[in-house]
ROSE-4610 file (N, C-alpha, C; in Angstrom, 1 decimal, always signed):
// ROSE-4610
residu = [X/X/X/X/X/X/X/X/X/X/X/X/X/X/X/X/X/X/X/X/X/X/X/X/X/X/X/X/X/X/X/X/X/X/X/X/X/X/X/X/X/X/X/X/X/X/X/X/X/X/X/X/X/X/X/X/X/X/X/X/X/X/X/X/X/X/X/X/X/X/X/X/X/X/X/X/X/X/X/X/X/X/X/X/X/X/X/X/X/X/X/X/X/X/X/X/X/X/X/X/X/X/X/X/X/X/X/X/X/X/X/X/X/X/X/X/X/X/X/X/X/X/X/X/X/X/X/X/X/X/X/X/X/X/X/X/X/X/X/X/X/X/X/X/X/X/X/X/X/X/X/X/X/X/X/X/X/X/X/X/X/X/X/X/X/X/X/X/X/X/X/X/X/X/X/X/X/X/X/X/X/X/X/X/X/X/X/X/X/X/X/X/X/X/X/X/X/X/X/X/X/X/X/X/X/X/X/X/X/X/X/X/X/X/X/X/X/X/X/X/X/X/X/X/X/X/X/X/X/X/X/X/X/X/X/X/X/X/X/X/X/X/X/X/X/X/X/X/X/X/X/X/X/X/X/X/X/X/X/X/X/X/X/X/X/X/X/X/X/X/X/X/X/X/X/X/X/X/X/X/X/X/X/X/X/X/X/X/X/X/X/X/X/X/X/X/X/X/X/X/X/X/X/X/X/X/X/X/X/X/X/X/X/X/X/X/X/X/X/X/X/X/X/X/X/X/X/X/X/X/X/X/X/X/X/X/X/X/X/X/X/X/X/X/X/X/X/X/X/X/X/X/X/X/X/X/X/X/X/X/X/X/X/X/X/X/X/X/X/X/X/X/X/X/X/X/X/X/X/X/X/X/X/X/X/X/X/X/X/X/X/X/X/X/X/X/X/X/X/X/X/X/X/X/X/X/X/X/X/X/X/X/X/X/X/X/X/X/X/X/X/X/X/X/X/X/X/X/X/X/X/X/X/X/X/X/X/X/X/X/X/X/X/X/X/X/X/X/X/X/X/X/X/X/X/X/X/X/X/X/X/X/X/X/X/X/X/X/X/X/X/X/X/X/X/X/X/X/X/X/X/X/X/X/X/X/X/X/X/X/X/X/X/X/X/X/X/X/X/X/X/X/X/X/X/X/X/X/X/X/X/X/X/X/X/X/X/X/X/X/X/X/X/X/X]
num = [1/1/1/2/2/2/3/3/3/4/4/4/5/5/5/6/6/6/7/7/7/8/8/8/9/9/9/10/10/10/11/11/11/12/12/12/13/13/13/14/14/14/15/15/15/16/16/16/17/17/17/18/18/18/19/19/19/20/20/20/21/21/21/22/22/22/23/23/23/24/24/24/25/25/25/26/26/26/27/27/27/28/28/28/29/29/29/30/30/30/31/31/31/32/32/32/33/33/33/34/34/34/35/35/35/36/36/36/37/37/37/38/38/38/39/39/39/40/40/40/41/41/41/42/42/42/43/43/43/44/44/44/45/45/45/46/46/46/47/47/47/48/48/48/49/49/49/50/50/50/51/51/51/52/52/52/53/53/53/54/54/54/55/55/55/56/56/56/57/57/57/58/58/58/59/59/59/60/60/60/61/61/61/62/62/62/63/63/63/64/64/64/65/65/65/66/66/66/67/67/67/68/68/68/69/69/69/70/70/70/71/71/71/72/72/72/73/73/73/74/74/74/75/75/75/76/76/76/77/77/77/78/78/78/79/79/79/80/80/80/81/81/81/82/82/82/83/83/83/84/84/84/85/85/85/86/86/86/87/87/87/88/88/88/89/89/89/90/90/90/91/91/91/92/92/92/93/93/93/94/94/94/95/95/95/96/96/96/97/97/97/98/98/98/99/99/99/100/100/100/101/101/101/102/102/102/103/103/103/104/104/104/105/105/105/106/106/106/107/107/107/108/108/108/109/109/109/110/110/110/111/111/111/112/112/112/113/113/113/114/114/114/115/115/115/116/116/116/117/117/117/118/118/118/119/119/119/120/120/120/121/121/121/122/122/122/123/123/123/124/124/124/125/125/125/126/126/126/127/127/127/128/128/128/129/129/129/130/130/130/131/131/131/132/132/132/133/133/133/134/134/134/135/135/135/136/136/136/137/137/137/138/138/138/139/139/139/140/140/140/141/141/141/142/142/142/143/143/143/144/144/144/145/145/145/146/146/146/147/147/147/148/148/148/149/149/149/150/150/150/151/151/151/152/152/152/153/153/153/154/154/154/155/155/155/156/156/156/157/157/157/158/158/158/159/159/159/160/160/160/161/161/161/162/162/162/163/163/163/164/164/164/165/165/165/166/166/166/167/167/167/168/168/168/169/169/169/170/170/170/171/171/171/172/172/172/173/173/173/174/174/174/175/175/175]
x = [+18.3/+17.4/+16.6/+16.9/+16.2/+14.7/+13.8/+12.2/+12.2/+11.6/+11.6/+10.3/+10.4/+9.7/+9.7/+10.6/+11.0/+10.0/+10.0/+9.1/+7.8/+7.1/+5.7/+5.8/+6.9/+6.1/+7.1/+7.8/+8.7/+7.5/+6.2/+5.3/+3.8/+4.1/+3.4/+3.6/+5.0/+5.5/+5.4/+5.6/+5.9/+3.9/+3.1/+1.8/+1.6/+1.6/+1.9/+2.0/+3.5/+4.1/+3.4/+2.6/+2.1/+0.5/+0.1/-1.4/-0.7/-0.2/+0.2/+0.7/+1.2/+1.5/+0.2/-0.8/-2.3/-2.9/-3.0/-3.8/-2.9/-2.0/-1.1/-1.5/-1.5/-2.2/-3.8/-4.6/-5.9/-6.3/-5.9/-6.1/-5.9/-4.3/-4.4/-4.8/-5.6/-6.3/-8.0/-8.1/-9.4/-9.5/-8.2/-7.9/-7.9/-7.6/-7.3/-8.6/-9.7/-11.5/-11.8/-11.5/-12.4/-11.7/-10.8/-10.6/-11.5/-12.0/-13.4/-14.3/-14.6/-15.9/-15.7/-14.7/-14.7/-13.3/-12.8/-10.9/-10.8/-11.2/-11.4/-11.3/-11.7/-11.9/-10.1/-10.5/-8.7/-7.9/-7.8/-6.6/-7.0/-7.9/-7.9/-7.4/-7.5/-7.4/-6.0/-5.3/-3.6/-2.8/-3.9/-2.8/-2.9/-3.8/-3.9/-3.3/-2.9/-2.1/-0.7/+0.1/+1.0/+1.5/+0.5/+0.4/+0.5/-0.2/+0.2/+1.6/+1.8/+3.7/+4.1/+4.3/+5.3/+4.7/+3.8/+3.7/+4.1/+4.3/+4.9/+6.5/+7.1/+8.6/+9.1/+8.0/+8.4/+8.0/+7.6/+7.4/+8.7/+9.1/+9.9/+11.6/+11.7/+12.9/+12.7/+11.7/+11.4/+12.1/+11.3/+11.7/+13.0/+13.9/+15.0/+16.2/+15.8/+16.5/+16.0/+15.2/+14.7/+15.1/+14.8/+15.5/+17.2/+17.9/+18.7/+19.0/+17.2/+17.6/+16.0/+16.2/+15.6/+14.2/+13.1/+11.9/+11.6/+11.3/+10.7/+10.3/+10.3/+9.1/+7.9/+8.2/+6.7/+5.7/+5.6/+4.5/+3.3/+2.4/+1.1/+0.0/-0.9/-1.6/-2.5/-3.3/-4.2/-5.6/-5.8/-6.6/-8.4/-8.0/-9.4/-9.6/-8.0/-7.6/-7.9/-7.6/-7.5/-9.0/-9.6/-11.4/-11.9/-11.3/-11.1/-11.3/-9.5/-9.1/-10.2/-10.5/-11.2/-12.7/-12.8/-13.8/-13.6/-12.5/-12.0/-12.3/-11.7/-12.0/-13.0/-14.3/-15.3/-16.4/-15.8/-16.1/-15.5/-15.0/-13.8/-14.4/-15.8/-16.5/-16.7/-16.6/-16.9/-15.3/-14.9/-13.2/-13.2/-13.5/-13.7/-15.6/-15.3/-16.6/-17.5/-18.5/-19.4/-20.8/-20.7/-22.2/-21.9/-23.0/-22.8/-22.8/-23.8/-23.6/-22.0/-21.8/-20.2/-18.9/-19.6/-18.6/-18.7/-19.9/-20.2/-19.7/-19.6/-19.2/-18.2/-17.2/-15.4/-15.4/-15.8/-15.4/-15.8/-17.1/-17.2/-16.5/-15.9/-14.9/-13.4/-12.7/-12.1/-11.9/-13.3/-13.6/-13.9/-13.6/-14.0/-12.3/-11.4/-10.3/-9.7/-9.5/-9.3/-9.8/-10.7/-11.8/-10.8/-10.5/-9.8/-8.1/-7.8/-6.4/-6.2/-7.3/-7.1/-7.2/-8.2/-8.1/-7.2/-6.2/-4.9/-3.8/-4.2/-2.9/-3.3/-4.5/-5.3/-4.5/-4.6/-4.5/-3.2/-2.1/-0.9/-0.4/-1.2/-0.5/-0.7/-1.8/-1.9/-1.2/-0.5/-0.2/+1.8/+2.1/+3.8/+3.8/+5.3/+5.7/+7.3/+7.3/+8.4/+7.6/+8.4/+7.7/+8.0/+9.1/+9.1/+7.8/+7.9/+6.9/+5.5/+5.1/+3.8/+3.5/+4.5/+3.9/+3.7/+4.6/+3.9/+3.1/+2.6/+1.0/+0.1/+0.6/-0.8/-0.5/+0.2/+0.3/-0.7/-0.3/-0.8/-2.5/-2.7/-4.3/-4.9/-4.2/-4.9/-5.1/-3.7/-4.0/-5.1/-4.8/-6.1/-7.6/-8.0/-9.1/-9.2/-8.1/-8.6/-8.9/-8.4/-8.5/-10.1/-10.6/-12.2/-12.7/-12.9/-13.4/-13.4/-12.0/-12.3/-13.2/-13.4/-14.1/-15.6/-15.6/-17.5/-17.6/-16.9/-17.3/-17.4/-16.4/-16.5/-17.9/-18.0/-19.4/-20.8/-20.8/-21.8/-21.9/-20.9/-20.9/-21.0/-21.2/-21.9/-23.2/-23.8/-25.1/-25.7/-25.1/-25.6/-25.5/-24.7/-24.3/-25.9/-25.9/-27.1/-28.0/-28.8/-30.0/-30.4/-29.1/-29.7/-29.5/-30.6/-31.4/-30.1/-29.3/-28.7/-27.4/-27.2/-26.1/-25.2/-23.8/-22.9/-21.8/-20.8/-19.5/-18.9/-18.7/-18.0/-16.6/-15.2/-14.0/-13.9/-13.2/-12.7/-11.3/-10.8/-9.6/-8.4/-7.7/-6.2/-5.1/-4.3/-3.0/-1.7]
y = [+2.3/+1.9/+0.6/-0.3/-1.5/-1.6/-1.8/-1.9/-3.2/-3.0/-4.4/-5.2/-6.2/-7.4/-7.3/-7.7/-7.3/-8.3/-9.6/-10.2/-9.3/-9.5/-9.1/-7.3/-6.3/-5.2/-5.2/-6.3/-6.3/-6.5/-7.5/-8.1/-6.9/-6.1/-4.9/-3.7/-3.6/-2.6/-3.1/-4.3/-4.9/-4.7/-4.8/-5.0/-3.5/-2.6/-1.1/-0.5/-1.2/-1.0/-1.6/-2.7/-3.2/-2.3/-2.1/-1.2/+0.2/+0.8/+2.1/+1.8/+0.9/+0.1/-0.2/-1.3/-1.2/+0.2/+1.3/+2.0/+3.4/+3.3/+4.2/+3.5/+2.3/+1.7/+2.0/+1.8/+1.7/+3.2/+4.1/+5.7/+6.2/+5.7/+5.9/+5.0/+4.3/+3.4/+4.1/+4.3/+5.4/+6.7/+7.6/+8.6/+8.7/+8.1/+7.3/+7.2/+6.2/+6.1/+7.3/+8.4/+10.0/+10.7/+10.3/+11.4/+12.3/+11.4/+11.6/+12.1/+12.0/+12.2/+14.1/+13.7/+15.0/+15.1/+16.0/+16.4/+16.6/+16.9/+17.7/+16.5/+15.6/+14.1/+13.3/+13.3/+13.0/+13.7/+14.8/+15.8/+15.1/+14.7/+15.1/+13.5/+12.6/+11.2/+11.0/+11.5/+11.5/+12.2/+13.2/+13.7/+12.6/+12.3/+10.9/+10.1/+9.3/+8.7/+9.0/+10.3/+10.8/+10.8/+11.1/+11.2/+9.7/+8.8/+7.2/+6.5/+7.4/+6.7/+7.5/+8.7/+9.3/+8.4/+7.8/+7.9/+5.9/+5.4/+3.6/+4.3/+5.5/+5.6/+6.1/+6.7/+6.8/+5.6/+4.8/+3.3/+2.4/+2.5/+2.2/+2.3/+3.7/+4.2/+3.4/+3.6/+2.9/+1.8/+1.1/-0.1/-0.7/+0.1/+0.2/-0.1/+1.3/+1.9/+0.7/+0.3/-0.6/-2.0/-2.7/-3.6/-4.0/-3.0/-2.9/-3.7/-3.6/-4.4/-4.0/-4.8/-4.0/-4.7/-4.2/-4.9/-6.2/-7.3/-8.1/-7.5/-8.1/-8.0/-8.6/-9.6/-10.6/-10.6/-9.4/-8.8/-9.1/-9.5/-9.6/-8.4/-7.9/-6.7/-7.7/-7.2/-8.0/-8.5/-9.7/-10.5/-8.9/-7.8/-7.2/-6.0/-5.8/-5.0/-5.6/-6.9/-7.5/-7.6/-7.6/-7.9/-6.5/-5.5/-4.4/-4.1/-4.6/-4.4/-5.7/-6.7/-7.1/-6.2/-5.6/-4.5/-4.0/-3.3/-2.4/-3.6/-5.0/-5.5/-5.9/-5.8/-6.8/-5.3/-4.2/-3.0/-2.5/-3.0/-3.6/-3.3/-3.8/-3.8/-2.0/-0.8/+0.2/+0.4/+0.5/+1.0/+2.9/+3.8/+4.9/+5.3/+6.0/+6.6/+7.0/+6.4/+6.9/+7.5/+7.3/+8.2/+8.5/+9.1/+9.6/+7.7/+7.1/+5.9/+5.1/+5.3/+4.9/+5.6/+6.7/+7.4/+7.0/+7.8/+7.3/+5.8/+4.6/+3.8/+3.4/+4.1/+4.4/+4.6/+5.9/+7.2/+6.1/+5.5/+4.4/+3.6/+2.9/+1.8/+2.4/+3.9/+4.1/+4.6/+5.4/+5.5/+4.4/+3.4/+2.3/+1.7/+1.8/+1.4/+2.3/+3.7/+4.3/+3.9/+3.8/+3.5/+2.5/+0.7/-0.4/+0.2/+1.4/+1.7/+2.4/+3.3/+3.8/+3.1/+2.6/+1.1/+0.7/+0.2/-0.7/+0.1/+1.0/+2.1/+2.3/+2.5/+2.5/+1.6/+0.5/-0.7/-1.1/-0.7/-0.5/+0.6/+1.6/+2.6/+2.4/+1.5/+0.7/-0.3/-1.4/-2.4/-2.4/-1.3/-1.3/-0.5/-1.3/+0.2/+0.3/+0.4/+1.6/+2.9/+3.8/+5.7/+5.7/+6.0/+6.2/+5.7/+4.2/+3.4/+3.9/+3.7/+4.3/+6.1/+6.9/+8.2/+8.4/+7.2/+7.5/+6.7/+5.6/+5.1/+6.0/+5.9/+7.5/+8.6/+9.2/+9.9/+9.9/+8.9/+7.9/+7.8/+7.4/+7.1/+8.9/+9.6/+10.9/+11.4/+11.1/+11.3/+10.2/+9.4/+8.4/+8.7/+9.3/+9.8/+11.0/+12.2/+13.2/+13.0/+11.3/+11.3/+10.7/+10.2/+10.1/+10.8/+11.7/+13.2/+13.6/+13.9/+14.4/+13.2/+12.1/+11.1/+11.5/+11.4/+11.7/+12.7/+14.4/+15.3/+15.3/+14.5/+14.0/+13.5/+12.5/+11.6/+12.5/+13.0/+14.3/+15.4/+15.3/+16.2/+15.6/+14.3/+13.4/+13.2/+13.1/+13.0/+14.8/+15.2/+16.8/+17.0/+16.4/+16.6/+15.6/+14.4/+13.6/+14.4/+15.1/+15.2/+17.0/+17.3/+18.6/+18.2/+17.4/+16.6/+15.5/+15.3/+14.3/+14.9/+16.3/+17.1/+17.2/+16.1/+16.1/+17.3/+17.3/+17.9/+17.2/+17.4/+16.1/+17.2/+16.8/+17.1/+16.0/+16.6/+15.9/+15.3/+14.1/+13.4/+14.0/+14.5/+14.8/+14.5/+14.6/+13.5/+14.8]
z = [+10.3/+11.4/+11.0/+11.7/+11.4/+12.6/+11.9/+12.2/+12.8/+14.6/+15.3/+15.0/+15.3/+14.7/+12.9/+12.8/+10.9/+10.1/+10.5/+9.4/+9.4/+10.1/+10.3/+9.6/+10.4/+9.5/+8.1/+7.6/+6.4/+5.5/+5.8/+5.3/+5.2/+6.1/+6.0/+4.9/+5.2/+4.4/+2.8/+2.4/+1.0/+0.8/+1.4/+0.9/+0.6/+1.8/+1.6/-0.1/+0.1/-1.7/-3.0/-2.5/-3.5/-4.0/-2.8/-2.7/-3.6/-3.4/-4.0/-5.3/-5.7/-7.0/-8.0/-7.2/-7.2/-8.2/-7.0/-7.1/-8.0/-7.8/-9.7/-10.8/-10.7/-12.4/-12.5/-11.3/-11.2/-11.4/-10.7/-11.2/-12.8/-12.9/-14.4/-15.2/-15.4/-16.3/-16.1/-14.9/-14.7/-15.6/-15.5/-15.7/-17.6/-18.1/-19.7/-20.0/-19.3/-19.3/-20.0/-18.3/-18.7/-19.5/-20.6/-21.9/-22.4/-22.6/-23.9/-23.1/-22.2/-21.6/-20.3/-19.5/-18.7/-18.5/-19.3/-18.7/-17.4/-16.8/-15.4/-14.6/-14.6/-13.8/-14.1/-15.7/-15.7/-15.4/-15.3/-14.5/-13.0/-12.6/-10.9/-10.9/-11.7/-11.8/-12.2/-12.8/-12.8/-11.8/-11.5/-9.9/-8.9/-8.7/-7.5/-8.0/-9.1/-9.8/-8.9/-9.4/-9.0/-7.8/-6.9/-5.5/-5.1/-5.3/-5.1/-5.3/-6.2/-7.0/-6.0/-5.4/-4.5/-3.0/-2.9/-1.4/-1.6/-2.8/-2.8/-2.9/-3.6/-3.2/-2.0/-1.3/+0.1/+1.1/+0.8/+1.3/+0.8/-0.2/-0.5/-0.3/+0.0/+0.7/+2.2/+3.3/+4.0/+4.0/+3.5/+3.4/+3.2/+2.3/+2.3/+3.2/+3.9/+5.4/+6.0/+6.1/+7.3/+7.3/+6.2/+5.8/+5.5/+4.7/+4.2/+2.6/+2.0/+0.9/-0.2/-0.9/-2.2/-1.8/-2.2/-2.1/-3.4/-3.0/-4.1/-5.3/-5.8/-7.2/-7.7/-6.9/-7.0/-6.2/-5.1/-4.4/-5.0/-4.3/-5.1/-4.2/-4.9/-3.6/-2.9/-1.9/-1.5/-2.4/-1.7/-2.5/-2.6/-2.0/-1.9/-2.9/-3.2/-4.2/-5.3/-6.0/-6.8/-7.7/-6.5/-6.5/-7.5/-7.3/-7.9/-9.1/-9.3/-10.6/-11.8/-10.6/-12.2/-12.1/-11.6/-11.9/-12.7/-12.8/-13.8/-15.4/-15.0/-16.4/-17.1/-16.1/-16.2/-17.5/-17.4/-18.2/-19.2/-19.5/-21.0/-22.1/-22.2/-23.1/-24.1/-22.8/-23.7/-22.7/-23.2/-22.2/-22.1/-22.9/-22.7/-22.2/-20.5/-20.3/-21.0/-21.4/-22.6/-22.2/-20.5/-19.8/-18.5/-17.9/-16.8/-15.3/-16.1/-15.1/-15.1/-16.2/-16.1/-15.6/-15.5/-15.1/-13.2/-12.8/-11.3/-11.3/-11.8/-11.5/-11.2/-12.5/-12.0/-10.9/-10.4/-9.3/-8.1/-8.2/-6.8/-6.9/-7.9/-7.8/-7.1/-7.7/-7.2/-5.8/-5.1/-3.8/-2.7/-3.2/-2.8/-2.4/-3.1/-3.3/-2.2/-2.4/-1.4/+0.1/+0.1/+1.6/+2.2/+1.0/+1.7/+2.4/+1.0/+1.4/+2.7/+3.2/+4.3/+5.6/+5.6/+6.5/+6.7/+5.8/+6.1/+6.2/+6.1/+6.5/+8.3/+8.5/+9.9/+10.2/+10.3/+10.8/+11.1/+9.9/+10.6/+11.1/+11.6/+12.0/+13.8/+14.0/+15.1/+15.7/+14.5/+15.2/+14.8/+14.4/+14.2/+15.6/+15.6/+16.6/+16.4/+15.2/+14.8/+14.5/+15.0/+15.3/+14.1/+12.8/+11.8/+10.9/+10.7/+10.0/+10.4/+11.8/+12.1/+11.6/+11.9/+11.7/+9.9/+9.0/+7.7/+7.5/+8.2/+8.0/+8.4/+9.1/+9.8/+8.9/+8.4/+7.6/+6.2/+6.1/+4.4/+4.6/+5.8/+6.2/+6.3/+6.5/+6.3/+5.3/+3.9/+2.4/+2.0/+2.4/+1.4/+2.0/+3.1/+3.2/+3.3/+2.7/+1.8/+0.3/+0.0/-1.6/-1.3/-0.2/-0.1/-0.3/+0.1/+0.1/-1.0/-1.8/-3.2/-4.2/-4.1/-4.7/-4.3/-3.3/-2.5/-3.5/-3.4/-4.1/-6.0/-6.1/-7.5/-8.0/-7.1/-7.2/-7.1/-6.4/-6.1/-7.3/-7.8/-9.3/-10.0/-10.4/-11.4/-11.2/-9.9/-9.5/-10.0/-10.4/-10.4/-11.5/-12.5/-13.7/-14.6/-13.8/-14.3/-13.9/-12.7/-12.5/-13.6/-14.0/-15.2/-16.2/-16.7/-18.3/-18.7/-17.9/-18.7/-19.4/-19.2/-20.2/-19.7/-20.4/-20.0/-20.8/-20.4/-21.4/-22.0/-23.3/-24.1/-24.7/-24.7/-25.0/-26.0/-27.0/-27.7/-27.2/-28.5/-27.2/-28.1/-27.1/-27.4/-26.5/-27.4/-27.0/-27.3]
């Protein structure tokens, strides 16, 4: 099934791929942070990981069928994603979570990422009109703002975790 007006949602679909691309490295580089500090965050932080890599190979089969050809490689994500990841670099300095303000900081960086993903999933689930391609943007914009939700609540359990004296759980790191 070839997708009408191809440049335009060919150029949708490849950014699509690239955001889910994005945010599997940005989860698991989060996920790696909260070793040391709360296992519980990294487990919930590599399943979102996981769930991002299945939802860029189902974009990617997409794209496939639709196309009839392999996606680039030199996709770049959007310039807002990008803005991001040097978030993620500009905290380099202590690379594993070592307090509660760093932690909340991840978890908004990554709720934040989610927020732009769901939007642009919005956005094209408005302006394609292939029924395939749209029902898994729309699709995709309902997981990424259930992955809001688990972030708000994540966040809310750091704010809860800070406001009783400061006592976190510390795990040791294992591999």
């Amino acid at each position: 099934m070839m997708i009408p007006d191809s440049s335009q949602a060919q150029q949708a679909l490849q950014l699509a791929i690239a955001i889910e691309e994005n945010n599997t490295h940005c989860f698991h580089d989060c996920a790696i942070r909260f070793m040391t500090y709360d296992r519980d965050v990294t487990l919930f932080l590599e399943e979102l990981a996981s769930e991002e890599q299945a939802h860029k190979q189902e974009l990617l089969e997409l794209y496939e069928r639709s196309f009839a050809s392999r996606m680039p490689a030199d996709i770049t994500p959007p310039t807002e994603l990008q803005a991001y990841r040097r978030g993620l670099e500009a905290i380099r300095e202590h690379f594993f979570v070592i307090d509660n303000i760093m932690a909340q900081s991840l978890l908004e960086l990554a709720l934040e990422i989610e927020r732009y993903t769901r939007s642009f999933y919005m956005e094209q689930t408005l302006t394609t009109s292939d029924p395939e391609a749209q029902a898994i943007f729309s699709r995709l914009a309902e997981y990424e703002e259930d992955h809001e939700s688990l972030f708000l609540k994540r966040i809310e359990m750091m704010r809860h975790k800070k406001s009783n004296n400061g006592m976190q759980t510390q795990y040791p790191l294992t591999i």
